[in-house]
C-alpha positions as CSV (number, residue, x, y, z in Angstrom):
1,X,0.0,0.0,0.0
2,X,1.3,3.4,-0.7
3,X,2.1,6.1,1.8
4,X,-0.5,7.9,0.8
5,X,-3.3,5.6,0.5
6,X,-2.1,4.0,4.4
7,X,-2.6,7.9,6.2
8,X,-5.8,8.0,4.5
9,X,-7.1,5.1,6.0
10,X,-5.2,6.3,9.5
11,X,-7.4,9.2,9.4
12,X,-10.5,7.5,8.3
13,X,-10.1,5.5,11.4
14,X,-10.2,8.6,13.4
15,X,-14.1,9.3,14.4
16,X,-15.7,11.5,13.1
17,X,-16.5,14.8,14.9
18,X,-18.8,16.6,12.3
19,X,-22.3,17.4,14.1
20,X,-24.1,20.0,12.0
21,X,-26.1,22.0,15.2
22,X,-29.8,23.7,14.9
23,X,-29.9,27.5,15.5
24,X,-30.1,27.6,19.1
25,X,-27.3,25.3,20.2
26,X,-25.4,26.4,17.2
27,X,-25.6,30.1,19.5
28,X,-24.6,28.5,22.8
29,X,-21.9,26.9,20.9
30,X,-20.3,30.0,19.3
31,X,-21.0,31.7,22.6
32,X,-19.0,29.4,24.5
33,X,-16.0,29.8,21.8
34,X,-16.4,33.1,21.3
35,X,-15.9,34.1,25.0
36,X,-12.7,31.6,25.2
37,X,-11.1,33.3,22.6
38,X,-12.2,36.6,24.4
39,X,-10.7,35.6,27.2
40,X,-7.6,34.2,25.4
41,X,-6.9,37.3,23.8
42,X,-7.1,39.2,27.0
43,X,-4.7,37.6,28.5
44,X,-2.4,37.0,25.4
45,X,-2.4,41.6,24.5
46,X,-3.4,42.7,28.0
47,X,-0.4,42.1,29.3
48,X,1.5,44.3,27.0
49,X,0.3,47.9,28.6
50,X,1.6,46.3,32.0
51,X,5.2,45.3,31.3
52,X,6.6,48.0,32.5
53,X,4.6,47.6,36.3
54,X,5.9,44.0,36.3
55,X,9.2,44.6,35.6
56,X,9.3,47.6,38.1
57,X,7.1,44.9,40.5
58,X,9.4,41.9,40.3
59,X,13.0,43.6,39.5
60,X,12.9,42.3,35.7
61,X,13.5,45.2,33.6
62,X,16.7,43.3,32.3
63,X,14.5,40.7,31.4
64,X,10.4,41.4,31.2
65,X,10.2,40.6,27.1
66,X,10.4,36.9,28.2
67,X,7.2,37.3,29.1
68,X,6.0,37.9,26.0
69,X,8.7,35.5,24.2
70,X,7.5,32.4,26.9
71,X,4.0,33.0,26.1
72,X,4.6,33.0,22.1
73,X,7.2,30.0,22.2
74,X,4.8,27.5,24.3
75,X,1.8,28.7,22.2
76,X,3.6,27.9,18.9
77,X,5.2,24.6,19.9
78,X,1.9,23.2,20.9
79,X,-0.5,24.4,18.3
80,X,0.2,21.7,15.9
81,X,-0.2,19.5,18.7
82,X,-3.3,20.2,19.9
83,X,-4.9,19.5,16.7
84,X,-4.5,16.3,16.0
85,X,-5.2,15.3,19.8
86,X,-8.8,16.8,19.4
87,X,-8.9,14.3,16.6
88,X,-8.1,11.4,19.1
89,X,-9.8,12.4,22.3
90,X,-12.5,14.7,20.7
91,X,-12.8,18.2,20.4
92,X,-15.0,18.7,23.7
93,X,-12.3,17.0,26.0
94,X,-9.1,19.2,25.1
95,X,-10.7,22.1,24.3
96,X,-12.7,21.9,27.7
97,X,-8.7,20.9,29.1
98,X,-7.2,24.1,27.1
99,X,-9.9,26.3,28.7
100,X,-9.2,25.2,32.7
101,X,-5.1,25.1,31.9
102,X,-5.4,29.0,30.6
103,X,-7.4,29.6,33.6
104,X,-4.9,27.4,35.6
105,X,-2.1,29.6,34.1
106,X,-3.8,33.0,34.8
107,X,-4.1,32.1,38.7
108,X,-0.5,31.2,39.3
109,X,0.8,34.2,37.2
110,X,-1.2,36.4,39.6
111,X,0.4,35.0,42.7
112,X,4.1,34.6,41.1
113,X,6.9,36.2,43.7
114,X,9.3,36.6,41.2
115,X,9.8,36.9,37.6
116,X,11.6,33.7,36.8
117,X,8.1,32.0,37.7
118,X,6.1,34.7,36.2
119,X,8.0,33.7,32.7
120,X,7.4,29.9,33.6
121,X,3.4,30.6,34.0
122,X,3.0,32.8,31.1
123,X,4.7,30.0,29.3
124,X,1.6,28.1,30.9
125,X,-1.0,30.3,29.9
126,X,0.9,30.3,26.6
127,X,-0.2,26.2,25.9
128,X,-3.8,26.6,27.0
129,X,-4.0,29.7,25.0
130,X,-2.7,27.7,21.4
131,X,-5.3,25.3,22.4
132,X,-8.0,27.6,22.3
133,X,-7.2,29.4,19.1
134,X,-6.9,26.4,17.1
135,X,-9.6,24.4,18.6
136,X,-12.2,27.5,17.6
137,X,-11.8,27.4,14.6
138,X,-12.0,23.7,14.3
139,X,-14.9,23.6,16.4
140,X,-16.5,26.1,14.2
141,X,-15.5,24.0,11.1
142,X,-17.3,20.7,12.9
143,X,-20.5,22.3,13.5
144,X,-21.2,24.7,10.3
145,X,-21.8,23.3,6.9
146,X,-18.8,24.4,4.5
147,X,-21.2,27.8,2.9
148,X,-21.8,28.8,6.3
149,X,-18.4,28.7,7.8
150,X,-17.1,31.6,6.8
151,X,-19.4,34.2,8.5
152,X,-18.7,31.7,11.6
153,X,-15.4,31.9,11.8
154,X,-15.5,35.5,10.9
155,X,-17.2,36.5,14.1
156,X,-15.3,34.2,16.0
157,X,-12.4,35.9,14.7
158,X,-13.7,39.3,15.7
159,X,-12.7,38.3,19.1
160,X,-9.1,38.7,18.2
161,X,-9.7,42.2,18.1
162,X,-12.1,42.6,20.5
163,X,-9.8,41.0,23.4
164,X,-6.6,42.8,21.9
165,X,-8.6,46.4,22.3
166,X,-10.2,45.9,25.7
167,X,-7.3,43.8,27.2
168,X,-4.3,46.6,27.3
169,X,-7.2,48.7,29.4
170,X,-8.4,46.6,31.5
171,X,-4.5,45.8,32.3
172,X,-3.9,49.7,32.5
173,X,-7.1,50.0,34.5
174,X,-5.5,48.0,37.4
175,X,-1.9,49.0,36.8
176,X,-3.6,52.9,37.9
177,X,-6.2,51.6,40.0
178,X,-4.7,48.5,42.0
179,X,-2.1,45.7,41.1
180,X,-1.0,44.4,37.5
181,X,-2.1,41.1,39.1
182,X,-5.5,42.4,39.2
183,X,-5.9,41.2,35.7
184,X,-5.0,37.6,36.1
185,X,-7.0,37.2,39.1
186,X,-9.9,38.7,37.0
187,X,-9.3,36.1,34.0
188,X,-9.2,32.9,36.2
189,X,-12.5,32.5,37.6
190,X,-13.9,33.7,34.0
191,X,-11.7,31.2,32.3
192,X,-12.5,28.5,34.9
193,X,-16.4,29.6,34.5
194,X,-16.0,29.2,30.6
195,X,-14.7,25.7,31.2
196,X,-17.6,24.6,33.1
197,X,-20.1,25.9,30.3
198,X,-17.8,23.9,27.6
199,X,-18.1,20.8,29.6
200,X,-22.0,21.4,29.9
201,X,-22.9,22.5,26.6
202,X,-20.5,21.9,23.4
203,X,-21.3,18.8,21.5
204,X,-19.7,15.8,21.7
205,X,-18.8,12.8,19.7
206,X,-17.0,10.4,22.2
207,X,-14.2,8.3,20.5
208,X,-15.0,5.0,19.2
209,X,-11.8,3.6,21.1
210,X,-10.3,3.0,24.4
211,X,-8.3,5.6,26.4
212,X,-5.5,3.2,26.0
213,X,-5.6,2.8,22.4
214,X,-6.2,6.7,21.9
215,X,-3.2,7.2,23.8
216,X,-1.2,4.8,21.4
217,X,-2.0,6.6,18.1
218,X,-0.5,9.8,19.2
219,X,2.5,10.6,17.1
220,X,5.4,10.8,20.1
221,X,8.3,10.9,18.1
222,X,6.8,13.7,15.8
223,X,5.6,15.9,18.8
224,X,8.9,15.4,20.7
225,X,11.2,16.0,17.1
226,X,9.0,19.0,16.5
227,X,9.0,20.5,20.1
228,X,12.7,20.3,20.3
229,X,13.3,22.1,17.0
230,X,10.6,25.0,17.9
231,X,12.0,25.5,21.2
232,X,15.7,25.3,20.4
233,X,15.5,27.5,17.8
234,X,13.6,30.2,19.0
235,X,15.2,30.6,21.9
236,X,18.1,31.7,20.7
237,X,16.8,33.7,17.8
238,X,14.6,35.6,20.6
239,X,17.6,35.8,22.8
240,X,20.6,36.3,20.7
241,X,22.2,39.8,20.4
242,X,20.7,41.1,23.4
243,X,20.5,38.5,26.3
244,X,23.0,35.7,25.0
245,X,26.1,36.4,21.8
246,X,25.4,35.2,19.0
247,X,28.5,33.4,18.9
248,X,28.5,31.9,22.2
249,X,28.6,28.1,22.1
250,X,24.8,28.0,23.8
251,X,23.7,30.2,21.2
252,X,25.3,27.9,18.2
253,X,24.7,24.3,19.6
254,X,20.8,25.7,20.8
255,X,20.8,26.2,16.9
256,X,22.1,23.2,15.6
257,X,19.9,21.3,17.9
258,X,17.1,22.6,16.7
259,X,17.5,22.8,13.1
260,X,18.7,19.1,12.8
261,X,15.3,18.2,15.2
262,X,13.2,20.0,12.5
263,X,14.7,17.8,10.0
264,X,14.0,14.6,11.6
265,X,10.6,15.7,12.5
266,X,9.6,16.1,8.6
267,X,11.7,12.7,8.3
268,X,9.5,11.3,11.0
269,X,6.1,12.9,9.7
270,X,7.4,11.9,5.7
271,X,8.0,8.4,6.3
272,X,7.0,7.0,9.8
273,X,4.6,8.5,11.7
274,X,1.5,6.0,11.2
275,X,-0.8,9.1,11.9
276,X,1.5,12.2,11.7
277,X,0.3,15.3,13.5
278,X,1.5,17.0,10.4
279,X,1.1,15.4,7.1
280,X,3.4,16.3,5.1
281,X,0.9,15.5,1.7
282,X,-0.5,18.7,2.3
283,X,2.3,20.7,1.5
284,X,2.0,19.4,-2.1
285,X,-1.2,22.0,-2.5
286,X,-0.3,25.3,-3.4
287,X,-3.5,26.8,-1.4
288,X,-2.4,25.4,1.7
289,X,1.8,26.6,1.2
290,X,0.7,30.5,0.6
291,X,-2.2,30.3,3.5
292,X,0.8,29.2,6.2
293,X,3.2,31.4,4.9
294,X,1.2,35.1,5.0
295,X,0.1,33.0,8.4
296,X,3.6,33.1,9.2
297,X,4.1,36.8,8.0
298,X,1.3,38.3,9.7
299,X,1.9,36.8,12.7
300,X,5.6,37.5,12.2
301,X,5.1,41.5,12.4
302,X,1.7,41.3,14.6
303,X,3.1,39.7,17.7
304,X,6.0,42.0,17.7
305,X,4.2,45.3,17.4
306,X,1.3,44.1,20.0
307,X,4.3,43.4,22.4
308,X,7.2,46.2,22.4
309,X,5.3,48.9,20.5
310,X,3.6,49.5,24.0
311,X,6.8,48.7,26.2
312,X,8.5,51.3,24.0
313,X,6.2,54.3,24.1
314,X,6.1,54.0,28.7
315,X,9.6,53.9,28.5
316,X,11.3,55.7,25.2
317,X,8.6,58.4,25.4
318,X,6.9,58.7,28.8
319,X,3.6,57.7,27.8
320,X,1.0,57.0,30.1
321,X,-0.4,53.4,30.3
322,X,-3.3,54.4,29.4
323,X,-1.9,56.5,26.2
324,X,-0.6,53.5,25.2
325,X,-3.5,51.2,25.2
326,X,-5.4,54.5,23.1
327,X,-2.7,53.9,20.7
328,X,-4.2,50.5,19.5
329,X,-7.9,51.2,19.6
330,X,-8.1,52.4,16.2
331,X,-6.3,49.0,14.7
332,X,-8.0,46.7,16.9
333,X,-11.2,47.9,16.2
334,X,-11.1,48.2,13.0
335,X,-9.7,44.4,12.8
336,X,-13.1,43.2,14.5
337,X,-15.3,44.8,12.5
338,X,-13.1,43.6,9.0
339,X,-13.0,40.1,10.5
340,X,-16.7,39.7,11.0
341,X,-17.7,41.7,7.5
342,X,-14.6,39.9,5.7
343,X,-16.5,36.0,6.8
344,X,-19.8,37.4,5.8
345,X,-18.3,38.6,2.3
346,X,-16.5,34.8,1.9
347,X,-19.9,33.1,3.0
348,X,-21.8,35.1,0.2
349,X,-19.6,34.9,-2.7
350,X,-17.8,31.9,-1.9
351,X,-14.2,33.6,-2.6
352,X,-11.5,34.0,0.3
353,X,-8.3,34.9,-2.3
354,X,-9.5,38.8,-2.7
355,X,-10.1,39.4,0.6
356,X,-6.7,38.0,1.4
357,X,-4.9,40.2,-1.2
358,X,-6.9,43.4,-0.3
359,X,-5.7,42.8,3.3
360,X,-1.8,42.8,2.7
361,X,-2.5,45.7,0.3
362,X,-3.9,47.7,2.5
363,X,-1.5,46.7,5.3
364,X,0.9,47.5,3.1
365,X,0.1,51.1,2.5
């Protein structure tokens, strides 16, 4: 049997999760997503306004951009992940588990004493927040036919911009008014609250199989190749020139670790995996290549802007906290409304390319 023709039937054997939902749970549903990527993007931009009042708080100045680079590294190394466990243990179970680990995540980093456990809990809420990012949308996928998603995932992508605008003031709000840790003890009983609702009310199909033989078909070598690589290489590139040299021997060896990891996971994924987390078949569609790569480029210059740009103006410039969160309100709004209106246009016309090129046009300009 061909490669090919052997991960089709692997993923055939994978049950299936689609479950088409009447209006009314269909709105519970999207509620219950919607407000865990609410919550997720709170916590992912709020922090941003409040760097500088953690770094005063917990003596990190030297080092407070880990906070954002621990968050960003744990949340990319287990994106890929998570997918293809909601295909073994169903979408309910570790979306439900993404929700309470966020919420988990948001506790501790409100009662960190210092910032070296502040980094490791960020890097905490930094999983549970990949989770629930890629689980929405694949939740969304599961329960919309195909000429409905895109208004679906439109609003649910609204929430991006929703969280990012009201999350650097509610974060200034208790920097002025309180503590900076205000915020996280805000977002853990909502996050914990939004768990319990998932667990009540998202549909579920329950796997066909045993826990034991769910566990089995989970591609270790793959997730263990690929967290290696992602972690050993970003380190370094997020750390080099500033906190390590870029010739030290950490530095190199970090880089060499990582970039011969990467190679054996696409080895491991091409030729072994029996159900690899990341096929590597799909890379022969041109759709699919140019969708992850302005992926990659948006979220190349996004995160970077969301985090400094506000860490810069307090401390280059002497804005207020509050000035600085006003500085985003007129992007982030404006991406909420273009998310929802840009889903509605791809559910009418059935055509995502233009909106696609209009964006990078305009964000071009």
């Amino acid at each position: 049997m061909a490669r090919g023709e052997a991960l089709t039937e692997a993923e055939k054997a994978l049950h299936d999760q689609s479950n088409l939902l009447p209006q009314r749970q269909l709105v519970s549903c999207l509620g219950i997503v919607s407000l865990a990527m609410l919550i997720s993007f709170i916590d992912q931009n709020g922090i941003s306004t409040a760097l500088p009042a953690i770094a005063a708080d917990l003596d990190a100045r030297a080092t407070i951009s880990w906070a954002g680079t621990a968050s960003l590294l744990a949340n990319t190394t287990f994106q890929m992940l998570y997918g293809r466990l909601s295909d073994i243990f169903g979408r309910k179970a570790v979306f439900v588990s993404a929700v309470l680990l966020l919420a988990l995540a948001d506790l501790l980093c409100g009662l960190s004493p210092g910032p070296g456990s502040f980094y490791a809990f960020r890097a905490l809420a930094g999983v549970g927040g990949g989770g629930i990012t890629n689980l929405a949308m694949i939740i969304v996928s599961d329960v919309v036919s195909l000429d409905r998603r895109g208004k679906y995932q439109g609003i649910i992508g609204s929430m991006i911009g929703l969280g990012s605008v009201t999350g650097p003031f509610l974060s200034a709000a208790f920097v002025s008014r309180a503590t900076w840790r205000g915020l996280f003890w805000m977002l853990a009983p909502l996050g914990a609250l939004n768990g319990l609702l998932a667990y009540l009310y998202l549909p579920s199909n329950e796997p066909t199989v045993t826990f034991s033989d769910s566990v089995r078909r989970i591609d270790w070598m793959g997730s263990l190749t690929s967290s290696v690589g992602t972690i050993f290489l970003l380190i370094p590139i997020s750390g080099g020139g500033s906190y390590f040299p870029w010739e030290s021997p950490m530095v190199i060896s970090m880089l060499a670790i990582g970039a011969v990891s990467l190679v054996l996971f696409v080895l491991v994924e091409w030729k072994f995996a029996k159900l690899p987390m990341m096929p590597v078949a799909m890379y022969r569609n041109p759709v699919v290549v140019v969708l992850l790569a302005q992926t990659f480029v948006l979220g190349l210059v996004y995160q970077s802007y969301v985090y400094y740009i506000p860490l810069y103006l307090q401390n280059a410039h002497r804005f207020s906290i509050i000035v600085s969160a006003l500085v985003f309100v007129p992007m982030m709004a404006t991406q909420s409304v273009v998310s929802t209106l840009s889903g509605l246009w791809i559910s009418h016309y059935k055509r995502y390319g233009v909106v696609i090129r209009v964006g990078f046009g305009v964000w071009t300009l």
